[in-house]
C-alpha positions, 0 to 999 in steps of 0.5 A: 926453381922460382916460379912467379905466378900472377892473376887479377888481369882482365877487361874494365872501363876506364876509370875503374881499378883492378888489383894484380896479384904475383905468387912466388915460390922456390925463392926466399921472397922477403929478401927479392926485391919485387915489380911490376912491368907492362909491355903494350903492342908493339912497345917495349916492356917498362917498369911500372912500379917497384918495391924494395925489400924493405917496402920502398917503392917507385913507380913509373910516372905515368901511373904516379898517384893511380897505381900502388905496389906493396907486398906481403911477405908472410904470403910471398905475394906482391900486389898493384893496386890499379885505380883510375884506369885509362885506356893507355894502361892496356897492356900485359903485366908481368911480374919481376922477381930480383934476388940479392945474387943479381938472379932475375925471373919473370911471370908469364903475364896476366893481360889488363885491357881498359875500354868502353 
């Protein structure tokens, strides 16, 4: 059973950084491709930063030259580094686990807010 555990959320001024964490366990994590979403109220949820199982990486273009998404294998971790928070990247992020079957789970979510 995959499980997919994030932590690091919380409340931070804008232009502050937060580091998102996501554990994953019963699946071979260096062959899952691995992301991060965010769903803001009343929005869709949207991709916000993914990284292939060979450590390429993409992200959405709002979050472009702030946000950076790696991984660690040895620890079946992913990790987002979130620098120069805005107020419009509050949202809950949630952590998405894509394996090589086409099999997709997702976390329970961890809630970002930035304010003043």
């Amino acid at each position: 059973q995959v499980q997919l555990v994030e932590s690091g959320g919380g409340l931070v001024q804008p232009g502050g950084s937060l580091r998102l964490s996501c554990a994953a366990s019963g699946s071979i994590f260096s062959v899952n491709h691995m992301g991060w979403y965010r769903q803001a109220p009343g929005k869709e949820r949207e991709l916000v930063a993914r990284i292939t199982t060979g450590g390429r990486t993409n992200y959405a273009d709002s979050v472009k030259g702030r946000f950076t998404i790696s991984r660690d294998n040895a620890k079946n971790t992913v990790y987002l580094q979130m620098n120069s928070l805005k107020p419009e990247d509050t949202a809950v992020y949630y952590c998405n686990l894509l394996e090589p079957g086409g099999s997709v789970y997702w976390g329970q979510g961890t809630q970002v807010t930035v304010s003043s």
